[in-house]
C-alpha positions in Angstrom: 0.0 0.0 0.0 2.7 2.5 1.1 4.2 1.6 -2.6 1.3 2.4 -4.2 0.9 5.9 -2.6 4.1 6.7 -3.2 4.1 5.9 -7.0 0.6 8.1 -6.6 2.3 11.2 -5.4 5.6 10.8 -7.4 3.0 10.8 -10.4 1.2 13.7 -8.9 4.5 15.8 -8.2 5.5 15.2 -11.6 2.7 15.7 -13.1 2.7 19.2 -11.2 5.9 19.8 -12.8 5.5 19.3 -16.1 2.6 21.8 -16.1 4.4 24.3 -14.8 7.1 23.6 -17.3 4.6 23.7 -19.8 3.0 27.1 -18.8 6.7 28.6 -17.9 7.4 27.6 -21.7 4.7 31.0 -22.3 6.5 33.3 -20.0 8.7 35.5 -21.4 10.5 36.4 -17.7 10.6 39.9 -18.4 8.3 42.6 -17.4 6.6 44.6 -20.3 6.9 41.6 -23.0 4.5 39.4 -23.8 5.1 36.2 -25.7 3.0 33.8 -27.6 4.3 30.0 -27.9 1.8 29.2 -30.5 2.6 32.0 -32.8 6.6 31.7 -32.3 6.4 35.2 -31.1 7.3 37.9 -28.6 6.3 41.5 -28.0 7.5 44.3 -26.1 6.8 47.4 -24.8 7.7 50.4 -22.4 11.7 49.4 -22.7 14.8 50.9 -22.6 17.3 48.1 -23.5 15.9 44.9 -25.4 15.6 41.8 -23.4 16.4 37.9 -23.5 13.0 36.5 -25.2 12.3 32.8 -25.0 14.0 30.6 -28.1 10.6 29.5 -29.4 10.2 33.6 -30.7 11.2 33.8 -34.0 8.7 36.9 -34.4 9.9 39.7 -32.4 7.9 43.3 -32.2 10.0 46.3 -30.3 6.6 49.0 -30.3 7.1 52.0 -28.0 10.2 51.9 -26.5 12.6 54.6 -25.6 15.6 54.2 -27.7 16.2 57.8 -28.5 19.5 57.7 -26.2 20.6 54.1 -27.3 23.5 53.4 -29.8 21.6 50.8 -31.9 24.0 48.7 -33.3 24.8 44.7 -33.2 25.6 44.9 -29.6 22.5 46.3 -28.8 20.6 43.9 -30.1 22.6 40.7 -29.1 19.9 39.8 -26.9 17.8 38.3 -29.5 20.2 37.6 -32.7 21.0 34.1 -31.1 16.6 33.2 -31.7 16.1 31.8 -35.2 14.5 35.1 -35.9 12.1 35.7 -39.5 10.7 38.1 -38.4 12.0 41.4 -36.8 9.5 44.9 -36.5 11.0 48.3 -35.2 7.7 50.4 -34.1 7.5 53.9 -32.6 10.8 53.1 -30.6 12.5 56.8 -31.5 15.8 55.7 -32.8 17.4 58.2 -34.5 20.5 56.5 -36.0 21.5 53.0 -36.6 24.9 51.0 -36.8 26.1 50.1 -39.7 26.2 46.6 -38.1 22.8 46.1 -36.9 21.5 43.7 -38.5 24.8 41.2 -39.3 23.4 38.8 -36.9 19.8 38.5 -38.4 20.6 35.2 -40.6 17.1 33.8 -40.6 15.4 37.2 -41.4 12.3 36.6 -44.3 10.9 40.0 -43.2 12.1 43.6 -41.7 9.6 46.5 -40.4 10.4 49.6 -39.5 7.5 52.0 -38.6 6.5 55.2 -36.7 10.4 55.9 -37.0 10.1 59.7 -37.5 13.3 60.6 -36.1 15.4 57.6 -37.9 18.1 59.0 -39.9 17.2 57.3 -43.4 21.3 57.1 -44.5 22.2 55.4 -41.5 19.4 53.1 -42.7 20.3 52.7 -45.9 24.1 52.0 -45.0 23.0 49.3 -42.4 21.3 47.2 -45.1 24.5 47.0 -46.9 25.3 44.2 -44.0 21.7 42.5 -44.4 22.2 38.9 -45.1 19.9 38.3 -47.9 19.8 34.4 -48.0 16.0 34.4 -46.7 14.8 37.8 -46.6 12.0 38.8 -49.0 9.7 41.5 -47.7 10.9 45.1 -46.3 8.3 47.3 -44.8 9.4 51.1 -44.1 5.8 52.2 -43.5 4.2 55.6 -41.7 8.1 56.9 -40.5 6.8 59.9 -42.7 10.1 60.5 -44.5 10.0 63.1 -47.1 12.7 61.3 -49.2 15.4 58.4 -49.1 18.6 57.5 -50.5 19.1 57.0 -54.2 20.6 53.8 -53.9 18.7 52.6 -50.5 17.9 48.8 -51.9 20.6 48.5 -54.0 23.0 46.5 -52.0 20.0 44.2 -52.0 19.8 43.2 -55.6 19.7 40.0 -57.0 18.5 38.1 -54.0 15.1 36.9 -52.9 13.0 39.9 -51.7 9.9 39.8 -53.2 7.8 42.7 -51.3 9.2 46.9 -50.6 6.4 48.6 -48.9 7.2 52.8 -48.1 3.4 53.2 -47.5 2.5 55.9 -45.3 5.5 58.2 -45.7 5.8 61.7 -47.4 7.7 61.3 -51.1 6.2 63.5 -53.6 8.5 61.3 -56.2 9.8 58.0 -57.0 12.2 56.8 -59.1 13.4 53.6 -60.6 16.9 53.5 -61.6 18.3 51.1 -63.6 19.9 49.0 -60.9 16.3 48.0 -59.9 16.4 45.7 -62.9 18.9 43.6 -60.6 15.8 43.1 -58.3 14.8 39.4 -60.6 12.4 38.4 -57.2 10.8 41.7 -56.8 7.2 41.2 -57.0 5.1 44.4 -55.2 5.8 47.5 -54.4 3.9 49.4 -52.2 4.0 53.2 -52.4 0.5 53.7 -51.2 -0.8 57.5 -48.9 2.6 59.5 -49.7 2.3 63.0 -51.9 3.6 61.0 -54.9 3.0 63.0 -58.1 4.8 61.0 -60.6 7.3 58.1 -61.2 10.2 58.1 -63.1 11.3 54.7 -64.6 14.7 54.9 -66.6 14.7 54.5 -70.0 16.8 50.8 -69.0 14.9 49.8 -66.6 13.0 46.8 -66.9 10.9 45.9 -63.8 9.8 42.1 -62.4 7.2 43.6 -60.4 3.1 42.5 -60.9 2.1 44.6 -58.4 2.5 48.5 -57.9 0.1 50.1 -55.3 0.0 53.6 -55.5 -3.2 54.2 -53.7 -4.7 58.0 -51.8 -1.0 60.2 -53.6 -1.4 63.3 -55.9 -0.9 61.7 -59.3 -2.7 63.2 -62.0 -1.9 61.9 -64.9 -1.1 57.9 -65.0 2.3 56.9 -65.1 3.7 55.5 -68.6 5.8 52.3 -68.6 6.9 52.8 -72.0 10.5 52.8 -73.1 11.8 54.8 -76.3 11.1 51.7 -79.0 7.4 51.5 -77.4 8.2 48.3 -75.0 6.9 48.1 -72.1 9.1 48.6 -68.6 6.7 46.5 -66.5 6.2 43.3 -68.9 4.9 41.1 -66.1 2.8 43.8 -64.1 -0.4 42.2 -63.2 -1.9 44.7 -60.9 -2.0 48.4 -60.8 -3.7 50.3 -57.7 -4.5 53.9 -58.5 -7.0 54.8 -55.8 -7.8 58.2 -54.3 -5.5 59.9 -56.4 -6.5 63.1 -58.5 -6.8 61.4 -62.3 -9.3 63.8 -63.9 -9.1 61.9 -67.2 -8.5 58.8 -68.9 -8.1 57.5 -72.4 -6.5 54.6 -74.0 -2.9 55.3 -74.1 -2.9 55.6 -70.6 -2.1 52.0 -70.1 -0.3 51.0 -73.5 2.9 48.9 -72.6 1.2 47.3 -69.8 0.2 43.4 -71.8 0.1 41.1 -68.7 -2.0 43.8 -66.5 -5.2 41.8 -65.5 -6.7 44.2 -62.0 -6.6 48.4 -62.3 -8.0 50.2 -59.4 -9.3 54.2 -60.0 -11.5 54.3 -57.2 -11.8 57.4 -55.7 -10.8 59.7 -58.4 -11.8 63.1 -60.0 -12.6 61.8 -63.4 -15.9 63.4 -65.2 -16.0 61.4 -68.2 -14.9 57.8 -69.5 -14.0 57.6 -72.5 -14.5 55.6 -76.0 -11.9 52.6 -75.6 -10.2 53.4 -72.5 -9.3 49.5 -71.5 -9.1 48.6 -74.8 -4.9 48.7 -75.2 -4.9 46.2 -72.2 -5.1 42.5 -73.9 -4.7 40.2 -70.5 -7.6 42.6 -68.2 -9.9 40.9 -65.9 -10.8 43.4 -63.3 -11.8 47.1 -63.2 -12.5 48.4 -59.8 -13.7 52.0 -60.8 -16.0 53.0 -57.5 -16.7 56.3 -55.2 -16.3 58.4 -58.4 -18.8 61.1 -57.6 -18.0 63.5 -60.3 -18.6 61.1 -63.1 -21.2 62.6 -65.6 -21.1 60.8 -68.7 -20.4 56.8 -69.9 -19.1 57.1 -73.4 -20.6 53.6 -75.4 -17.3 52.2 -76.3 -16.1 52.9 -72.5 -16.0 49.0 -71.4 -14.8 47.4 -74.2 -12.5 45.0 -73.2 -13.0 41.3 -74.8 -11.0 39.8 -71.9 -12.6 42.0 -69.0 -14.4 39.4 -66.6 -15.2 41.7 -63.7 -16.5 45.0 -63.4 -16.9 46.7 -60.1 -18.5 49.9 -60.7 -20.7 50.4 -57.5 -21.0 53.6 -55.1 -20.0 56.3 -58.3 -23.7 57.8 -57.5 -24.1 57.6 -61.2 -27.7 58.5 -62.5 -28.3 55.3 -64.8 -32.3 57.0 -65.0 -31.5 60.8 -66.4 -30.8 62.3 -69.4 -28.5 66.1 -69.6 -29.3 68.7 -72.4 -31.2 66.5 -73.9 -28.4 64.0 -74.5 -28.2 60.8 -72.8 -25.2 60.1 -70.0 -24.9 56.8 -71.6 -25.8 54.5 -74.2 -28.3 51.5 -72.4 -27.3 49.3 -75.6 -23.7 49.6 -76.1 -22.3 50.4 -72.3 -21.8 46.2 -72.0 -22.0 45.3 -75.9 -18.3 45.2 -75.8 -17.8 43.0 -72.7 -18.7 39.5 -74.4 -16.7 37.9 -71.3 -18.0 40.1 -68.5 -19.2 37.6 -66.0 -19.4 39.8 -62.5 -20.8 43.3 -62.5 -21.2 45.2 -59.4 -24.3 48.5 -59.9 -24.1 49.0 -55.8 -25.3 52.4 -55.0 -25.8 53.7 -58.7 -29.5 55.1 -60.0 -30.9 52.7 -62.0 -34.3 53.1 -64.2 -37.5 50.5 -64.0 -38.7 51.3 -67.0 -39.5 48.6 -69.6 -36.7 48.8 -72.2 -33.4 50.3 -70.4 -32.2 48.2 -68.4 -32.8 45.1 -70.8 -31.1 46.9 -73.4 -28.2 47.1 -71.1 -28.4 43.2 -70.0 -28.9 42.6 -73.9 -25.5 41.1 -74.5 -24.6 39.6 -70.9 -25.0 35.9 -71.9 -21.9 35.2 -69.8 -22.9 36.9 -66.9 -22.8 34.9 -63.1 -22.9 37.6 -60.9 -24.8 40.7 -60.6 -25.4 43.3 -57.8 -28.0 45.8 -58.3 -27.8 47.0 -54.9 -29.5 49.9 -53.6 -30.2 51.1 -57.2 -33.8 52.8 -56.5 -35.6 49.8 -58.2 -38.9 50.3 -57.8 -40.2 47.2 -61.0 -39.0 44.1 -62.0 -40.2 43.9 -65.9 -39.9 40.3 -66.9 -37.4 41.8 -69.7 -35.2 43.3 -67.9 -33.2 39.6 -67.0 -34.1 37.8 -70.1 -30.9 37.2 -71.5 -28.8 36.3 -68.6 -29.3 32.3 -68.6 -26.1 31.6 -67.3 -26.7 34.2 -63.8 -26.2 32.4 -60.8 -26.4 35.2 -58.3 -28.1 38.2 -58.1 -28.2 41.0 -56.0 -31.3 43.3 -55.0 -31.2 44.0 -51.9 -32.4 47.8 -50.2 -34.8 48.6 -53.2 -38.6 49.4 -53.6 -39.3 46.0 -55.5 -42.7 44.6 -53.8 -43.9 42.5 -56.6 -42.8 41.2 -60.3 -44.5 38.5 -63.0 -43.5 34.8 -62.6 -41.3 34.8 -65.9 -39.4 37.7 -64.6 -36.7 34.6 -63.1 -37.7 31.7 -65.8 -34.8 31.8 -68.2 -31.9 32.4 -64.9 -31.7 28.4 -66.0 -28.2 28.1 -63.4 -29.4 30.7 -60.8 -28.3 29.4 -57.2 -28.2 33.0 -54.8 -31.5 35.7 -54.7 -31.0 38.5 -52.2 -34.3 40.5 -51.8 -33.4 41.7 -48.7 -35.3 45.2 -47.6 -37.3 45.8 -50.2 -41.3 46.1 -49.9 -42.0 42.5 -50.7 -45.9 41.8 -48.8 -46.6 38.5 -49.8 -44.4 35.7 -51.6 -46.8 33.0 -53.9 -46.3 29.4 -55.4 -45.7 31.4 -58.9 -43.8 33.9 -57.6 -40.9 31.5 -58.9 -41.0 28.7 -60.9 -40.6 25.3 -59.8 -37.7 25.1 -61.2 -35.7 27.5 -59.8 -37.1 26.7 -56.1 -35.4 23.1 -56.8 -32.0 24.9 -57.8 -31.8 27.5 -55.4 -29.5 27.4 -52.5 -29.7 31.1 -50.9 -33.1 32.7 -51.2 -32.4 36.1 -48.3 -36.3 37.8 -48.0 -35.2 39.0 -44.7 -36.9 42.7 -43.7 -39.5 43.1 -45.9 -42.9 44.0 -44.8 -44.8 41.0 -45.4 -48.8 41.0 -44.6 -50.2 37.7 -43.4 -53.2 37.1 -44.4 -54.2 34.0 -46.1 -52.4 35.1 -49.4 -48.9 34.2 -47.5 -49.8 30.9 -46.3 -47.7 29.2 -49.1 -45.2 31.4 -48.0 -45.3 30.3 -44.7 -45.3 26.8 -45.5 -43.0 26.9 -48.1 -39.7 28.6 -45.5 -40.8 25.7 -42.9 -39.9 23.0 -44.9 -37.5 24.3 -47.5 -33.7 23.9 -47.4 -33.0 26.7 -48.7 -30.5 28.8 -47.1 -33.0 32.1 -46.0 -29.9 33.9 -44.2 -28.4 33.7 -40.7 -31.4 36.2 -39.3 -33.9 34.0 -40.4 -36.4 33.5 -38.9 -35.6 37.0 -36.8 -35.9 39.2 -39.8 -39.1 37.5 -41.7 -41.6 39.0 -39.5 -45.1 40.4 -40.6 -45.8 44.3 -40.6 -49.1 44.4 -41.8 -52.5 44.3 -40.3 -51.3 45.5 -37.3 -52.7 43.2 -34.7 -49.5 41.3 -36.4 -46.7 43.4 -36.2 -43.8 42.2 -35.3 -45.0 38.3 -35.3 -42.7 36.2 -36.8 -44.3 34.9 -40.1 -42.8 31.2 -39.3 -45.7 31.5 -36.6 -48.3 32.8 -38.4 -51.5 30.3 -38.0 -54.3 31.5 -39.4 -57.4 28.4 -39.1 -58.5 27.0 -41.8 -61.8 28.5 -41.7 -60.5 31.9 -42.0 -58.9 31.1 -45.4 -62.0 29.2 -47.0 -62.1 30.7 -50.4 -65.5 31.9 -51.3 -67.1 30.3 -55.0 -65.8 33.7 -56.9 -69.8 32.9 -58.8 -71.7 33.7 -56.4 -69.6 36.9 -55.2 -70.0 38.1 -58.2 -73.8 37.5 -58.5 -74.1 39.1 -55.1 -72.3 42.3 -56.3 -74.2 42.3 -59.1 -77.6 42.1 -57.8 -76.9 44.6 -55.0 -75.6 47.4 -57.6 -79.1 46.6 -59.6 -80.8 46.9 -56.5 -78.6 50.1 -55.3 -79.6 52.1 -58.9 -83.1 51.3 -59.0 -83.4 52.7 -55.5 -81.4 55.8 -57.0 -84.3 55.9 -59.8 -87.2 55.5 -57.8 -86.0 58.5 -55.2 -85.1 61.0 -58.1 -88.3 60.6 -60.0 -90.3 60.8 -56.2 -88.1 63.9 -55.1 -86.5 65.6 -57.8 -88.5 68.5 -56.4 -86.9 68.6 -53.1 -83.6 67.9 -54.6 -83.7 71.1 -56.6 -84.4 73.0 -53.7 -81.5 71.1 -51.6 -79.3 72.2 -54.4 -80.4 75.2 -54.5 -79.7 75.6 -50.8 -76.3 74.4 -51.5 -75.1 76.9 -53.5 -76.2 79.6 -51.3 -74.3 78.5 -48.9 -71.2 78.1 -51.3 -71.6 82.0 -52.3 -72.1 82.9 -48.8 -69.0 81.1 -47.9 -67.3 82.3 -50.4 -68.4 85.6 -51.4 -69.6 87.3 -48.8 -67.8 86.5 -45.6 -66.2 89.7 -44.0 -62.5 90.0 -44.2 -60.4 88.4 -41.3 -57.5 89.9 -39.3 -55.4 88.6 -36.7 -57.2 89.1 -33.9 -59.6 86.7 -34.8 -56.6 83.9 -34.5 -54.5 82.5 -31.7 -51.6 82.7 -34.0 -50.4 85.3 -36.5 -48.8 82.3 -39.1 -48.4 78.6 -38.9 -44.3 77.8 -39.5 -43.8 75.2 -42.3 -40.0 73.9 -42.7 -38.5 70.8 -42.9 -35.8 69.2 -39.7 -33.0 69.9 -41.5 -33.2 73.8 -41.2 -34.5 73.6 -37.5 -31.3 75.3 -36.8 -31.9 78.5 -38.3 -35.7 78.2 -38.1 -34.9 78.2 -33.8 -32.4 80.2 -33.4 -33.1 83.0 -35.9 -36.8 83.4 -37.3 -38.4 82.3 -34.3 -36.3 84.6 -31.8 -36.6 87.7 -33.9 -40.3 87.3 -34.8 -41.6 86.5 -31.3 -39.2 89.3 -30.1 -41.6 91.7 -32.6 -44.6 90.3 -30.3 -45.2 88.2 -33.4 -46.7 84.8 -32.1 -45.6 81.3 -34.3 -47.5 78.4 -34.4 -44.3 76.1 -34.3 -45.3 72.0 -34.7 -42.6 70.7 -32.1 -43.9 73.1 -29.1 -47.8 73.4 -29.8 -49.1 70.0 -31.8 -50.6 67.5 -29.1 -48.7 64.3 -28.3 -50.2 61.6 -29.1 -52.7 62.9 -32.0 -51.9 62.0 -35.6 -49.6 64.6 -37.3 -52.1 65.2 -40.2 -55.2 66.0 -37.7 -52.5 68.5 -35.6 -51.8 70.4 -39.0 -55.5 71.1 -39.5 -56.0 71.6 -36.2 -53.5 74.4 -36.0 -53.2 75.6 -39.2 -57.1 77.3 -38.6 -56.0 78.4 -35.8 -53.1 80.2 -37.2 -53.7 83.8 -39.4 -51.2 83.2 -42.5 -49.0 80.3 -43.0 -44.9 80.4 -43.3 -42.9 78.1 -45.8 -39.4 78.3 -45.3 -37.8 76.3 -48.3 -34.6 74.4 -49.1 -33.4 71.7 -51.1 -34.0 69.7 -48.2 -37.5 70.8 -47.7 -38.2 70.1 -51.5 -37.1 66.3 -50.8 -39.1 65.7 -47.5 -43.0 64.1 -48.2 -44.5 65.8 -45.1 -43.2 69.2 -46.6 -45.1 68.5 -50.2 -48.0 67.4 -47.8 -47.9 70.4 -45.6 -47.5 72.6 -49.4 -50.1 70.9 -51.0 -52.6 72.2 -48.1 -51.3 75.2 -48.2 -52.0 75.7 -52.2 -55.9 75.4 -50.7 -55.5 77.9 -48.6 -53.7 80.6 -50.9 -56.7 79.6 -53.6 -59.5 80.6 -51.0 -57.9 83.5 -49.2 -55.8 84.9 -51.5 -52.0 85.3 -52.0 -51.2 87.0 -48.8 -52.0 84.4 -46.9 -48.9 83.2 -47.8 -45.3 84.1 -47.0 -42.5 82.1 -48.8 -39.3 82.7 -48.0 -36.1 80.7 -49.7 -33.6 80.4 -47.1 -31.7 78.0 -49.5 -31.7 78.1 -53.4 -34.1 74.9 -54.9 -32.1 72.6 -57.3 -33.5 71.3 -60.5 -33.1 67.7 -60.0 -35.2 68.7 -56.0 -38.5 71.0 -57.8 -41.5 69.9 -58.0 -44.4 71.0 -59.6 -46.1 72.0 -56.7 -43.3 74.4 -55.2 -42.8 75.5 -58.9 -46.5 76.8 -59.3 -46.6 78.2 -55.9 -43.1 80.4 -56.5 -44.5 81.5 -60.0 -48.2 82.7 -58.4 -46.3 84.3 -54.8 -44.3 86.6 -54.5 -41.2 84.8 -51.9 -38.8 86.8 -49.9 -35.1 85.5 -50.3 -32.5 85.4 -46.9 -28.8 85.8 -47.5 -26.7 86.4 -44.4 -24.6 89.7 -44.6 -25.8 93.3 -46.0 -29.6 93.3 -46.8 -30.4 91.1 -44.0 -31.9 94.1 -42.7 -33.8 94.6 -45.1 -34.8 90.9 -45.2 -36.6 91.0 -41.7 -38.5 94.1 -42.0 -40.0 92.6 -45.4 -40.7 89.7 -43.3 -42.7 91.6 -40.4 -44.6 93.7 -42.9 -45.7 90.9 -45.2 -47.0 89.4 -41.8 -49.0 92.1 -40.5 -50.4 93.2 -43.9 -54.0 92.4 -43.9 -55.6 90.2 -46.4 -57.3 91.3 -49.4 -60.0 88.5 -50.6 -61.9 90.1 -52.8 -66.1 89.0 -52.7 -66.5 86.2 -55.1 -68.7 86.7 -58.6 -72.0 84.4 -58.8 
């Protein structure tokens, strides 16, 4: 027994041992560095020399040291250089010069950072990567030091090894060059020049890069780079990848990108370009990806724009471009052509554009997309689904519709999407879903069917519905069921529709014969009635009528004039939220300061009473009315509301019951017929901040208090 428990608590002991062994293999023993076994790597922090890590760290991070004082050379960091280290990251330390010798000892290195190194004399830099052993390293990263230029000659004592990444990203050069020795540089594969003031690159006329990817993304280049040489070759045979982001291109055409013939991916998001021109992808023979989005100022799509015979992909999503309108008469784009020229375009992304729903537009521009798999018509302002509009896109599998106004479409509208696998109606103003809202077949085929926040009404008419997403296995979305809930009657709201239950007798469907007989017989019934009274009292309906017009002529003819007193308000304040600001802290103060008393909705309208009954309500109590116009009050529904009452009133009592004022100048694209005919009938007062605003308010207080002058109505 006593051998047993001994052999028990030498297990135990040891067992104790080698988990503290294990968990002491984690530490890194010194305070402000953190170490990870499982990633090979150690971090640290808040130093002033640089510690012994554990062997297992072959990824070591010095971020936020203090090594302003420090002579930073191979003695410095001896500490570490006997790890197997790959990778080695300088951060925010404040060195300010380096050893030649600083980096002898870093045999292993694949990869070198140096960031947030503001005070780091670049020379001293550049002459410690003389001593760089090459044999592994392949990616240097001298990001966000914010350097405003380096050495000449910085990687040359690098050539003809294996680095295959330079990032400067994050730096300030306003310009690169690419000497000849670069050519030495067989590996290099990306360079990454991306947020510096870089206007221009100079390649020399002997250069002949390796490199398939250049990232020059958010610099100041205006006009694209050329990678031409003197006999028309190109510098950059084997670029694949060109990244031209957030610069300041204001135009493009197709020499741009001549001697570039194994590009396959541009990038111009972000840019300041106005127009795109006839051919401009058309010099590029190996393209597969155009990423040309947030271009707000783009006005017009020449037809021959896209053509391109290898383009596959087209990302062209959040440009604001208006799809739907025509300027001076002269289309934007052309709906037929804009994709003729892409036979091989097979993913194109609308997100965020203005599309049309009428009949014949956006077919025409679908005419030719045979070879189309994926398309996103994302917020677009869809409003119809015309069975046309799709009919030529057989090979689709997945569309994109998400965040429009679509609440219904025919059942062939889908019929000939013969491989579609992905729908995404997602927040649109679908109420009810039926068995032919899509054919049979394409319920069999589909994997992803996302109907999530839509509005749906259960009734009986979505009792298919409801049965349908219980037993399906179609993928409905990771918020289903969440997000399928019913909106409409409102006894309903907010029940999920996979828990709608309707009985059975409350969807018996009546014998559609005998409603119709009863409707009939009652409107027979309903105009014989009609007959018999007219022919019984057509006297006492001419006299009614009679009556009827005397008291229209007395209403409107005859009533005396009204004045303010005989109102609790002098004028009834119409403007929209977005110019509460000046409607609060200007009109109202100065008016009420001139014993001038507003009828203002968010101070005297009752809680709890519909909006539409307080504006009645108030508006007879209130003298005149004020409309304080914008672009933003042109765009609001309750405005137009609130104007179209008003028209009523400024038709019975005449123009001055009316003020207008235009505290901001109405666009074209915002004015509606309504404001138009009620600024070309009344005379409006115009607010401009400065000299005249004087003038402005006294113009404002007389209009007010001048009396109304309704003149008696003729019979």
């Amino acid at each position: 027994m006593r051998q047993i428990h001994l052999m028990c608590l030498f297990g135990s002991v040891m067992q104790t041992v080698n988990t503290r062994i294990n968990t002491t293999e984690n530490v890194c023993f010194v305070p402000h560095c953190t170490c990870n076994k499982k990633q090979q790597s150690a971090t640290c922090t808040g130093l002033d020399y640089i510690p012994h890590v554990p062997r297992f760290a072959e990824k070591i991070e010095l971020t936020h040291n203090n090594f302003s004082d420090v002579n930073f050379s191979r003695w410095f960091v001896s500490n570490v250089t006997n790890n197997n280290i790959q990778e080695f990251k300088l951060i925010g330390n404040s060195i300010k010069y380096v050893k030649n010798d600083v980096f002898v000892d870093f045999i292993y290195l694949k990869s070198l950072a140096i960031s947030d190194e503001k005070q780091l004399n670049v020379t001293s830099l550049s002459d410690a990567l003389v001593f760089v052993n090459t044999t592994h390293l392949k990616q240097i990263h001298l990001y966000s030091n914010y350097w405003k230029d380096i050495p000449f000659n910085i990687f040359k004592t690098i050539s003809l090894r294996k680095v295959t990444s330079i990032s400067l990203e994050e730096n300030h050069l306003s310009l690169f060059t690419f000497p000849d020795w670069y050519t030495e540089l067989k590996n290099l594969k990306t360079i990454n020049l991306s947020k510096n003031n870089i206007i221009g690159l100079i390649l020399y006329d002997n250069v002949k890069l390796s490199v398939e990817n250049i990232d020059l993304t958010r610099n100041d280049i205006v006009h694209i780079p050329s990678f031409c040489d003197k006999m028309n070759k190109s510098k950059v045979p084997k670029l694949r990848r060109l990244i031209l982001n957030g610069n300041a291109i204001p135009y493009l055409y197709p020499k741009c990108f001549s001697c570039m013939p194994s590009l396959q991916s541009i990038s111009l998001d972000a840019n300041r370009l106005t127009v795109l021109r006839n051919n401009t992808f058309s010099e590029l023979p190996q393209l597969k990806k155009v990423f040309f989005q947030f271009n707000y100022q783009l006005k017009t799509i020449e037809p021959t724009a896209f053509n391109s015979t290898s383009l596959i992909s087209l990302h062209f999503g959040y440009n604001n471009f208006r799809f739907d309108k025509t300027k001076n008469n002269n289309s934007r784009f052309n709906a037929e052509q804009i994709f003729k020229h892409t036979p091989s375009l097979q993913c194109l992304d609308l997100t965020n554009n203005y599309l049309p729903s009428d009949k014949t537009t956006l077919g025409l521009m679908f005419a030719h997309s045979e070879e189309m798999k994926n398309l996103v018509l994302q917020t677009v302002g869809l409003r119809k689904l015309h069975p046309n509009f799709f009919r030529n896109l057989t090979s689709l599998e997945k569309i994109i519709l998400q965040g429009n106004f679509i609440n219904s479409w025919a059942p062939e509208t889908f019929a000939n999407m013969h491989s579609i696998k992905y729908i995404n109606l997602k927040n649109n103003l679908i109420h009810a879903l039926n068995k032919s809202s899509l054919p049979e077949n394409i319920l069999h085929q589909l994997e992803k069917l996302y109907l999530a926040k839509n509005p749906f009404t259960c009734t009986c008419d979505l009792m298919w519905f409801r049965n349908w997403i219980r037993t399906t296995k179609v993928d409905l979305s990771s918020d289903f069921p969440q997000a399928y809930t019913c909106n409409f009657p409102a006894e309903m709201r907010g029940r999920l529709v996979i828990k709608y239950n309707p009985t059975p007798e409350s969807c018996k469907q009546s014998d559609p014969f005998i409603v119709i007989a009863i409707i009939l017989s009652s409107f027979a019934f309903l105009v014989i009635i009609v007959i018999l009274l007219a022919y019984k009292g057509h006297t006492y309906i001419r006299n009614y009528c009679y009556i009827m017009r005397l008291h229209r002529l007395r209403k409107q003819g005859y009533l005396r004039l009204n004045n303010s007193d005989d109102f609790e308000f002098h004028a009834f304040v119409v403007y929209c939220d977005a110019d509460r600001e000046w409607v609060h802290s200007e009109f109202i103060k100065r008016l009420e300061h001139e014993q001038i008393k507003l009828c203002v909705h968010h101070r005297e309208f009752e809680p709890g009473v519909p909006i539409t009954e307080n504006i009645d309500k108030y508006m007879n109590k209130s003298w005149k009315v004020v409309i304080i116009m914008s672009n933003d009050f042109a765009r609001s529904d309750w405005c137009q509301w609130e104007c179209d009452y008003v028209q009523e009133r400024r038709r019975r009592q005449g123009k001055d019951a009316c003020v207008l004022i235009m505290l901001k100048a109405i666009d074209a694209y915002h004015m509606t017929s309504g404001i138009r005919s009620l600024l070309h009938t009344t005379p409006y007062l115009r607010y401009k901040k400065g000299i005249g605003e004087a003038l402005f308010w006294q113009a404002v207080l007389n209009t007010l208090r001048r009396p109304l002058s309704v003149p008696p109505m003729a019979i």
